[in-house]
Rosetta silent file (secondary structure, phi, psi, omega in degrees, C-alpha in Angstrom):
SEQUENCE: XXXXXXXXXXXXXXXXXXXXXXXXXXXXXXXXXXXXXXXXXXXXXXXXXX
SCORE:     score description
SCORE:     0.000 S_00000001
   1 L     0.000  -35.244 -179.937  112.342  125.325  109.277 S_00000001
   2 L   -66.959  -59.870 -173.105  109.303  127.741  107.882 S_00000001
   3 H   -55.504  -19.096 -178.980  108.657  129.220  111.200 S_00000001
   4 H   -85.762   14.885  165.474  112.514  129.865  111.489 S_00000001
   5 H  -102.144  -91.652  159.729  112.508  131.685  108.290 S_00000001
   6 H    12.109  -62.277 -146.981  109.121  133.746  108.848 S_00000001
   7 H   -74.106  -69.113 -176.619  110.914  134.900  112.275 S_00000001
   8 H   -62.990    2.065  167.456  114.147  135.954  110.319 S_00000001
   9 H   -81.237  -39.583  167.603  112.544  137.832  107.559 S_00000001
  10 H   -87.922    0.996  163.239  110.394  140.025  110.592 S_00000001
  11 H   -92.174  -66.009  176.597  113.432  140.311  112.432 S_00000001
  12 H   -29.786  -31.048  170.510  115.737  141.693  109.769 S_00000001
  13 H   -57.700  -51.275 -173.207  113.028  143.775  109.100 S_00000001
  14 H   -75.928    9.925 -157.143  112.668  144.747  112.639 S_00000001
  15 H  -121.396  -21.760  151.050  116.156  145.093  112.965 S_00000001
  16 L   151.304   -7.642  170.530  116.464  148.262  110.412 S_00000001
  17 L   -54.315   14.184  179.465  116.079  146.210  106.877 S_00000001
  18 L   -22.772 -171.334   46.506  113.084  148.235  106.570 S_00000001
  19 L   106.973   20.685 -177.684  111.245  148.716  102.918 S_00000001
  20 L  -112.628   69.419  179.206  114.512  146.717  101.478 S_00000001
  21 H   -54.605  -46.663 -149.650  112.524  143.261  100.439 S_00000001
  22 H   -74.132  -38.101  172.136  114.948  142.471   98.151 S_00000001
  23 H   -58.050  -43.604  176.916  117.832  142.518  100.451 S_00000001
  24 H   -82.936   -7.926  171.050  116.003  139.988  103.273 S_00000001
  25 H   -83.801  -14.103  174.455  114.753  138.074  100.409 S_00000001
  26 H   -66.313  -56.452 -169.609  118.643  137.385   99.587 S_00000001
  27 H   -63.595  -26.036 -170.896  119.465  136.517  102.860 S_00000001
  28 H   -88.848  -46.948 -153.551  115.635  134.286  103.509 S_00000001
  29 L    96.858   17.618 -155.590  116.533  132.311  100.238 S_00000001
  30 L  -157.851  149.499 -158.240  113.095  133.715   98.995 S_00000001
  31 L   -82.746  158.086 -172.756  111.103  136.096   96.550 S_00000001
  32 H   -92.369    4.798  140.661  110.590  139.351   98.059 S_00000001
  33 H   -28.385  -26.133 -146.501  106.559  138.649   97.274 S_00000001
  34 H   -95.750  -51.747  170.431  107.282  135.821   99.953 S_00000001
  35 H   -44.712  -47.084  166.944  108.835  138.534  101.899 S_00000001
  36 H   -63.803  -30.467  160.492  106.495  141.268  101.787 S_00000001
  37 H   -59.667  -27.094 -156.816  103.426  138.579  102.868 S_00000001
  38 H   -83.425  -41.129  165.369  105.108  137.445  105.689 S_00000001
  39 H   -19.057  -79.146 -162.547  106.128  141.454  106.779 S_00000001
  40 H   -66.535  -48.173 -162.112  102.099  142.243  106.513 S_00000001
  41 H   -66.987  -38.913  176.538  100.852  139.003  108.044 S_00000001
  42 H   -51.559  -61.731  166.490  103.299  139.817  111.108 S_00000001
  43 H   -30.046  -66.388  173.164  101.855  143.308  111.335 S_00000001
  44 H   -39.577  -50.783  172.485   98.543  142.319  111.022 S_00000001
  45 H  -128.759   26.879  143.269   98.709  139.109  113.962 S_00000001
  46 H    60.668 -140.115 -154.149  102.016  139.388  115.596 S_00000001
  47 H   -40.491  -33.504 -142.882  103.023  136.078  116.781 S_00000001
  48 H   -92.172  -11.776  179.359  100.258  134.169  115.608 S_00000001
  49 L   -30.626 -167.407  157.589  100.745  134.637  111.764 S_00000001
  50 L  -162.827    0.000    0.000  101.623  132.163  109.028 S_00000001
């Protein structure tokens, strides 16, 4: 269930939800703190985050 949240918070991102945390944190269920780590960790390692 975590990784399938993680993946839809960097897709909506990747998908044009751009610089809107608050909107994918509605949609996640989740603060957009949770959101914005997950964002950067993706950047940072691609697949392999957490």
């Amino acid at each position: 269930m975590v990784t399938w949240r993680r993946a839809q918070m960097v897709l909506l991102s990747a998908q044009g939800m751009q610089g809107d945390d608050r909107k994918i944190a509605q949609v996640a269920f989740t603060s957009e703190d949770r959101v914005r780590d997950v964002i950067h960790n993706s950047n940072a390692d691609g697949f392999h985050s957490n």
